[in-house]
C-alpha positions as CSV (number, residue, x, y, z in Angstrom):
1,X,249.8,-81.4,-33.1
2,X,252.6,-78.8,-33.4
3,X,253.4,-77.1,-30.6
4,X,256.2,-74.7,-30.0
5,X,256.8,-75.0,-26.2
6,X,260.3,-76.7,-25.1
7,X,258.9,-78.0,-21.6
8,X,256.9,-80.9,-22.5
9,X,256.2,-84.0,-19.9
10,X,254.5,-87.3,-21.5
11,X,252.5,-88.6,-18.7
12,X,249.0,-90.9,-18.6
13,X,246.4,-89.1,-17.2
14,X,245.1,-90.2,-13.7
15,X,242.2,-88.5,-12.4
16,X,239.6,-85.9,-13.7
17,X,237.7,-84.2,-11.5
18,X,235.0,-81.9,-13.0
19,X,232.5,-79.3,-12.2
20,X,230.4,-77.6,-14.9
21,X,232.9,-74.9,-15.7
22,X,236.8,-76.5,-14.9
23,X,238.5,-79.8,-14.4
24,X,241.3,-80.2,-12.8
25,X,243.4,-82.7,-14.6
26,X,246.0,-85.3,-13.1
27,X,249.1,-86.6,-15.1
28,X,251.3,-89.0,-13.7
29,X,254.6,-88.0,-14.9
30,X,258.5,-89.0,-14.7
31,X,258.9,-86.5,-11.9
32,X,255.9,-86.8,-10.2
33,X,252.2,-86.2,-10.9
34,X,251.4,-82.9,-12.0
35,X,248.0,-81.1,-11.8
36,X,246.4,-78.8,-14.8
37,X,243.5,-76.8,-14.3
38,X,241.5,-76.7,-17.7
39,X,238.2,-76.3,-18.8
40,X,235.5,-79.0,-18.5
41,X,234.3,-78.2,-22.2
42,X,238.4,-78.9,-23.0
43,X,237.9,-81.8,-21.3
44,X,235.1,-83.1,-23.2
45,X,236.0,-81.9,-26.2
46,X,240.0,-83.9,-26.5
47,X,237.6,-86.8,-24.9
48,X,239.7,-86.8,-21.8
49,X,239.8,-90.3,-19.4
50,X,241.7,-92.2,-17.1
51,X,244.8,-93.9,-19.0
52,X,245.1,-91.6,-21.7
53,X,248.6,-90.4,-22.6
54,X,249.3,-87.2,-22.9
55,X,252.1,-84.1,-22.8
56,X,252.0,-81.9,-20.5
57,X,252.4,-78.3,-21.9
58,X,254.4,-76.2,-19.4
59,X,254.6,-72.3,-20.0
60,X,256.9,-70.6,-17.7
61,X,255.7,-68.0,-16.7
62,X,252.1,-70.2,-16.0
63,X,254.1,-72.3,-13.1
64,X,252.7,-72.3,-9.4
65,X,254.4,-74.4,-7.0
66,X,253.4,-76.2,-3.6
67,X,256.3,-76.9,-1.0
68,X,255.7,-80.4,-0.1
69,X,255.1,-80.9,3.5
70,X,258.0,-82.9,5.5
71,X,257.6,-86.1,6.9
């Protein structure tokens, strides 16, 4: 698949966790584990599960970031 956005991550998916409407998708990544909020039908549809590899599509101006709290 062709894709024309420069900030891509390869990861393995971790976790899926679904409702009827959106899944909210973990990738373990290089930098960390990320979190994608897509749509369950996505889901299904790419056949989503734990172990697959997969990029990480980042969009700029779709980036919302959560301070991690201090030990």
């Amino acid at each position: 698949m062709e894709q024309s956005i420069r900030n891509q991550l390869p990861g393995k998916v971790k976790n899926i966790i679904s409702d009827k409407v959106l899944s909210e998708v973990i990738v373990e990544t290089s930098i960390g584990d990320v979190a994608s909020v897509i749509t369950t039908r996505s889901v299904e549809e790419m056949k989503l599960k734990n172990g697959d590899e997969v990029f990480v599509l980042v969009k700029a101006t779709n980036v919302s970031l959560r301070m991690r709290p201090k030990s």
